[in-house]
TIMITI-162079 format. One line per 3 residues: number of its first residue (from 1); their letters; for each residue x, y, z of C-alpha. Coordinates in steps of 0.02 Angstrom, whole numbers. Layout:
! residues N
NUM) a) X,Y,Z  ...
//
This chain:
! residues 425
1) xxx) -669,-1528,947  -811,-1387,888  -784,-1265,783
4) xxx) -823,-1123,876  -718,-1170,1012  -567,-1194,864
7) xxx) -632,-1011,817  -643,-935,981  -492,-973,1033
10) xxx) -385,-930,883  -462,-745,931  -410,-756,1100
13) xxx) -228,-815,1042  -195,-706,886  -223,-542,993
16) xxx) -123,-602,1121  22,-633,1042  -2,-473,929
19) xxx) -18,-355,1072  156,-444,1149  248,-393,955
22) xxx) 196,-250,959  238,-201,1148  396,-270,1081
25) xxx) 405,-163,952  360,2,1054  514,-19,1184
28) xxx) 615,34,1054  549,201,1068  587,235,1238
31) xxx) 714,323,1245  673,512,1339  526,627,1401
34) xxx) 525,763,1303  398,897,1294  236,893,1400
37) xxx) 301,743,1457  464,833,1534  346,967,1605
40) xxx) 236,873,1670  386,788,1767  416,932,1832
43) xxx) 283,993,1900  252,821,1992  420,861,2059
46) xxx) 387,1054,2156  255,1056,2296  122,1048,2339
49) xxx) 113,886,2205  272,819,2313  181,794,2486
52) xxx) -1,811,2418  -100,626,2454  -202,518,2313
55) xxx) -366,601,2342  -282,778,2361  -181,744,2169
58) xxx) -394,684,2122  -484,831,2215  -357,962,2122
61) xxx) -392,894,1939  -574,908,1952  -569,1089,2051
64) xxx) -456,1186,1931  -400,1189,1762  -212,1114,1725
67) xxx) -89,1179,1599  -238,1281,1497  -357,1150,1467
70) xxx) -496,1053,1598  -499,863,1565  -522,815,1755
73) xxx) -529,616,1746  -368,636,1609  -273,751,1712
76) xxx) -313,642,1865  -241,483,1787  -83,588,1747
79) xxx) -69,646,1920  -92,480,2022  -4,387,1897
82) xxx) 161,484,1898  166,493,2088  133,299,2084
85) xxx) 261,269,1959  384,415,2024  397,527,1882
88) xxx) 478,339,1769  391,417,1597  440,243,1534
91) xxx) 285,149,1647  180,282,1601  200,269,1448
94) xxx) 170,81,1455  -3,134,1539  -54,212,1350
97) xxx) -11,55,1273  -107,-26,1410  -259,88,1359
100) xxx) -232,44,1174  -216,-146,1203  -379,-158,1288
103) xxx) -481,-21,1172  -441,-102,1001  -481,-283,1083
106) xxx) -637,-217,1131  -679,-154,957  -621,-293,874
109) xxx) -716,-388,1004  -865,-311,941  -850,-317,766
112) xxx) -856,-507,784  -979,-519,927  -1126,-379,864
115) xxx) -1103,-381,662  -1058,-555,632  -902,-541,540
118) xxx) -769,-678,526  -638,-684,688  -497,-666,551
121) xxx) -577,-498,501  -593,-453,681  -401,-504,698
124) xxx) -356,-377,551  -443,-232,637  -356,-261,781
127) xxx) -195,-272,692  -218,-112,579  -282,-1,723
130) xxx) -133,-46,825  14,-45,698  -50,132,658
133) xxx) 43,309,681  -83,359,813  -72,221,895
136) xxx) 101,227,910  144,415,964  -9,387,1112
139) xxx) 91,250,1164  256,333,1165  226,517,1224
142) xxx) 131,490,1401  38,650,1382  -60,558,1254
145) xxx) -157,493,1406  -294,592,1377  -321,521,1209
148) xxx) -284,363,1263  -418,353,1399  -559,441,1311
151) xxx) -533,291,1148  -532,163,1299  -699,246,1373
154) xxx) -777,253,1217  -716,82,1156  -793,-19,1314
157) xxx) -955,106,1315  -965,23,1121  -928,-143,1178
160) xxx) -1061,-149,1328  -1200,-56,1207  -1171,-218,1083
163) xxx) -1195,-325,1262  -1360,-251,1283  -1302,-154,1434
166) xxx) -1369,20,1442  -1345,74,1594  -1161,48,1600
169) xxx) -1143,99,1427  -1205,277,1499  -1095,286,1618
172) xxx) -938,227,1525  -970,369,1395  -988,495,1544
175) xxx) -816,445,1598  -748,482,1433  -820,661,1412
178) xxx) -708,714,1558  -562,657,1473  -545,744,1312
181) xxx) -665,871,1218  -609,737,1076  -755,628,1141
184) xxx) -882,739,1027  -825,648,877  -881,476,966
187) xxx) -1090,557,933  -1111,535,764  -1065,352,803
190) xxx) -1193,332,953  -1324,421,846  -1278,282,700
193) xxx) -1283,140,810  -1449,205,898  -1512,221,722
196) xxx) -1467,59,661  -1550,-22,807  -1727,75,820
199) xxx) -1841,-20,712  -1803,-176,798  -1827,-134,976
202) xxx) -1965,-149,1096  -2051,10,1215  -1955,-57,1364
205) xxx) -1780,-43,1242  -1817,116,1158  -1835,203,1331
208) xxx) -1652,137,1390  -1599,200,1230  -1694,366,1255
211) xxx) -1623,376,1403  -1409,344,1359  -1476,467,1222
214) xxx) -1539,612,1345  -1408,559,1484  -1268,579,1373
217) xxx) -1305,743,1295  -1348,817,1491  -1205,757,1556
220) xxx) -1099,829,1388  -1190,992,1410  -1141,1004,1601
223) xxx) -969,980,1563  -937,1109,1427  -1030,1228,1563
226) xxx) -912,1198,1681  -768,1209,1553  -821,1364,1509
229) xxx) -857,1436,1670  -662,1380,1704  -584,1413,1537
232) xxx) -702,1536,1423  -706,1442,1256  -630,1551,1122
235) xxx) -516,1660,1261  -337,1691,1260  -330,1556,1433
238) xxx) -416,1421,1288  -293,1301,1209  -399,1293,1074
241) xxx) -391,1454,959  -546,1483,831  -484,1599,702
244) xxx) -545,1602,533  -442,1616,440  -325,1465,498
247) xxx) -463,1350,468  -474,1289,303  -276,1262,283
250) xxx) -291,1145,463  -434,1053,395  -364,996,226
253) xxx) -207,949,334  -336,840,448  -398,749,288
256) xxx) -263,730,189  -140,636,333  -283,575,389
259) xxx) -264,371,330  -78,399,356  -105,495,518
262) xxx) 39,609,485  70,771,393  243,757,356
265) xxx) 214,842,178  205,995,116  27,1086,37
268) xxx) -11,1030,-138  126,906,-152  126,722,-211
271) xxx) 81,646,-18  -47,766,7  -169,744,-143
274) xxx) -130,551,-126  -185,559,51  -367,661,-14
277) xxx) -396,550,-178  -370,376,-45  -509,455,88
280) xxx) -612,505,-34  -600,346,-98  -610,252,36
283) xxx) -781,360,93  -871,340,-73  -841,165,-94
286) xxx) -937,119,90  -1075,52,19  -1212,69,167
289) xxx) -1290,251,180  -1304,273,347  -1108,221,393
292) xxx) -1062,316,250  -1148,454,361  -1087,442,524
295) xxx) -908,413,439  -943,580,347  -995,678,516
298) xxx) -860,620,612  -740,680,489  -835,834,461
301) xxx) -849,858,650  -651,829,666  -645,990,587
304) xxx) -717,1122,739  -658,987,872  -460,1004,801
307) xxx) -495,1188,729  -318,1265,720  -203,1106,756
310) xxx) -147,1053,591  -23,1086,475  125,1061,386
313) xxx) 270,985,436  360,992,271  570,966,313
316) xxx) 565,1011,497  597,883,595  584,967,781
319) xxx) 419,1031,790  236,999,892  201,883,697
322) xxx) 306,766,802  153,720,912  26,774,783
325) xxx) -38,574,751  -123,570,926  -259,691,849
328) xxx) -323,550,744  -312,419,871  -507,418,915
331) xxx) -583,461,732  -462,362,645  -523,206,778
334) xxx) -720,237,754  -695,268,564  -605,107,556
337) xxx) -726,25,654  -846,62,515  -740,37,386
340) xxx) -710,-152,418  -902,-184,444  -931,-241,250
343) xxx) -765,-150,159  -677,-264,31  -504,-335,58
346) xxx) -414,-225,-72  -474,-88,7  -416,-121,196
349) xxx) -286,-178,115  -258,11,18  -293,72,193
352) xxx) -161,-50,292  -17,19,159  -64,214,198
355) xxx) -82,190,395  70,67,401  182,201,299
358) xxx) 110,341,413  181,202,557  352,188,478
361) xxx) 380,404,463  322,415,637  449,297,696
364) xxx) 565,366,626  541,555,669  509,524,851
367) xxx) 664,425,882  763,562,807  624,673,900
370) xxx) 681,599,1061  884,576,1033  879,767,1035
373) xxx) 844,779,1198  932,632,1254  1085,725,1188
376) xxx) 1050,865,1291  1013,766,1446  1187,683,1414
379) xxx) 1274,834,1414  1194,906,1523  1229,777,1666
382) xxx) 1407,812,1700  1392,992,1700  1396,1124,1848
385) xxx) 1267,1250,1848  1163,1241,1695  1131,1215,1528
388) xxx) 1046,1329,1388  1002,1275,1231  933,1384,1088
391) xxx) 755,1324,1043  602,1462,1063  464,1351,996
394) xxx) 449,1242,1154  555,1310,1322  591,1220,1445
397) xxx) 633,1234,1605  708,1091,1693  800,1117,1880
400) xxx) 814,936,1914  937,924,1756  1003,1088,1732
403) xxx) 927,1112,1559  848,1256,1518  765,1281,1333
406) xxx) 705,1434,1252  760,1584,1157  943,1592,1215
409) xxx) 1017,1668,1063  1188,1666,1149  1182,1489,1200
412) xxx) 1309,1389,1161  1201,1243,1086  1055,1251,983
415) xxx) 906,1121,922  942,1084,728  739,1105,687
418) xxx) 780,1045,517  868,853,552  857,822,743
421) xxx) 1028,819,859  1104,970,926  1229,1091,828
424) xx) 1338,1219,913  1248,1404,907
//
C-alpha cells in the first residue's frame, strides 16, 4: 500500500469526520430565529412571496432591491430556499453550514494541492477556519447566507484557478460579486495569486489570465452601476453609512477582534490591545513580501468595505455585536489561507487559541442571544391577542406569533440588554 494513497485518504477521512463534530456541535445552537431571520420569515409568509412561483421569488431578487441592500444571487438563495424549506430557519440554517463545509474543504484542498504543503497542515486549516466565531454565527443566523455564499464562490473560484481552469474560475468569481459587496476584499488575493504566477506562464496563459483579470473587474464595475442606479451609494436608502467621523473607532474594532472575530470588549481595555499586539504580530512575522501584501490590503480594504459596522459590545449582551463575527467570515478565510502557506506552528497555534476563544464567547452569547426570544415565543403562544415587549433597538413585528417588539414603554415585558432573558417593564 503507497504512500500517497495512505496520505490521500487520511485527507479525505479527517475532514469528514471533522465536518460531522462539528455539525454536531452547531445543533446545539438551534434553538430560535431571531432577528433578520424572524423578518425574513415573515415576509416569506404575506403575498405575493406566498403564491409567487420559483422563477417569480428569482426574477424579483435580481429586479429590485430587498430590505435596503441589492445582493441578487444572495437574496435569491434566501427566497427559494425558505419557500423550499417552508420558512424551518433550522434547514436553512443547515444550508450555511453546508456552504462552510464545502468552502474551507476547498481551501484546504488547495493549500495541499497548489503550494505543496503537508495534508496534516491542510487538515489544521480546515479545522481552525471552521471551529472559528465566524464560522459559527454564519452557520447559526440564516441571514448569514450572503456571507456564506460569496466565501463558497470565492473559495471554488480559488480552487479551480489552482486547477488551471480559467474560464470557470471567471465565472465562479462573477457569481460571488452578486452576493455580497464583501467580495472586494477577495482582489487583493486574485491580484497576489496572478502575481505569484506571471513569470512562469506562457503568451497563451497570460492572456486567460488577462482576461479573468479584465472580466472580473467589468463585471465588478457593472454591478456597483447597477447598485447604485438602485440604491445610491452613500444615501439615506444605503445600508452602508460613510461618515467620518465613525470611521476610525469601527476600524480599530475590525482589527482588534479581528483573530478572535468578536468585539465583546470595551476600547482600550486588556482584550482589545491583546487582540492589536497578536495581528500585528501575526502580519510582521509572514515572512514572504508579497503575502505579507495582499494580507495587508485585505485588511486595509476591510476598512471602507465594513466602514461604520463595528464597535463595542462591552456588557450588553442583546445587541446587533451578537451577529458581528459574520463580518470577518471572508477576510478572516483568505487571510488564513495565507497565513498557513509557510507560518510556524507556534504561531497558528497563537492564532488557534485567539479564534477558538472568540468561538467559545460567541457560543455563549448567541445561545443566551437566542433564549430571549425563545422566552418570548413561549409566552407568547398561549396568549390571545398579542404580545409587546419593550426593545427599540430591533422591532419586530410578528402576526403569525403575536409578538410585537419595539419601543413599547408601557409593555408589560421588556428585553434585559444587559444579561439576555426577559424582565418585567
Amino acid at each position: 500500500m503507497s504512500t500517497h494513497w495512505i496520505t490521500n485518504h487520511r485527507f479525505k477521512l479527517a475532514p469528514a469526520l471533522i465536518g460531522a463534530l462539528w455539525l454536531a456541535m452547531i445543533s446545539g445552537l438551534m434553538i430560535a430565529d431571531v432577528w433578520d431571520e424572524t423578518n425574513a420569515l415573515v415576509l416569506l409568509a404575506t403575498e405575493p412571496f406566498v403564491s409567487a412561483g420559483t422563477l417569480e421569488l428569482i426574477w424579483w431578487s435580481w429586479r429590485e432591491p430587498i430590505g435596503g441592500f441589492y445582493r441578487p444571487l444572495g437574496a435569491s438563495l434566501v427566497l427559494v430556499l425558505g419557500k423550499w424549506f417552508e420558512g424551518d430557519f433550522v434547514w436553512l440554517r443547515y444550508f450555511n453550514a453546508l456552504l462552510l463545509l464545502c468552502s474551507m474543504g476547498l481551501l484546504a484542498r488547495t493549500l495541499v494541492l497548489r503550494f505543496q504543503l503537508d495534508p496534516q497542515r491542510g487538515i489544521a486549516f480546515f479545522v481552525l477556519a471552521l471551529f472559528s466565531a465566524s464560522s459559527l454565527i454564519t452557520a447559526t443566523w440564516f441571514a448569514n447566507i450572503f456571507d456564506a455564499a460569496c466565501l463558497f464562490f470565492l473559495a471554488l473560484a480559488i480552487r479551480l484557478y489552482a486547477a488551471n481552469k480559467i474560464l470557470p474560475c471567471g465565472l465562479s468569481f462573477d457569481a460571488a460579486v452578486f452576493c455580497k459587496e464583501a467580495y472586494v476584499l477577495a482582489l487583493p488575493f486574485l491580484a497576489w495569486m496572478l502575481w505569484q504566477d506571471w513569470p512562469a506562464l506562457d503568451r497563451r496563459a497570460r492572456r486567460s489570465r488577462v482576461w479573468l483579470a479584465v472580466s472580473t473587474l467589468a463585471v465588478s464595475a457593472g454591478y456597483w452601476s447597477l447598485r447604485h442606479s438602485l440604491i445610491p451609494i452613500g444615501s439615506e436608502a444605503d445600508i452602508h453609512g460613510f461618515e467620518i467621523d465613525v470611521y476610525a473607532a469601527s476600524y480599530t474594532s475590525f482589527i482588534a477582534g479581528f483573530l478572535a472575530q468578536s468585539n465583546s470588549f470595551s476600547r482600550g481595555g486588556a482584550a482589545f490591545w491583546m487582540g492589536i499586539a497578536a495581528l500585528v504580530a501575526v502580519v510582521l512575522l509572514e515572512r514572504n513580501g508579497a503575502r505579507k501584501l495582499a494580507i495587508l490590503a485585505i485588511l486595509g480594504l476591510a476598512g471602507p468595505v465594513y466602514w461604520g459596522m463595528f464597535g463595542y459590545q462591552g456588557e450588553h449582551l442583546m445587541s446587533f455585536h451578537n451577529f458581528v463575527g459574520r463580518l470577518y467570515l471572508i477576510p478572516f478565510a483568505l487571510c488564513l489561507f495565507v497565513f498557513f502557506i509557510s507560518a510556524s506552528r507556534p504561531l497558528i497555534l497563537l492564532i488557534a487559541v485567539i479564534s477558538i476563544w472568540g468561538m467559545g464567547i460567541t457560543w455563549r452569547q448567541h445561545s443566551a442571544f437566542q433564549q430571549t426570544y425563545a422566552e418570548i415565543y413561549a409566552l407568547a403562544e398561549p396568549r390571545p391577542g398579542r404580545l409587546e415587549v419593550h426593545y427599540p433597538e430591533k422591532p419586530l413585528a410578528d402576526p403569525r406569533r403575536g409578538v410585537f417588539i419595539g419601543d413599547f414603554p408601557n409593555a408589560e415585558v421588556r428585553i434585559d440588554t444587559r444579561r439576555g432573558g426577559i424582565a418585567e417593564n
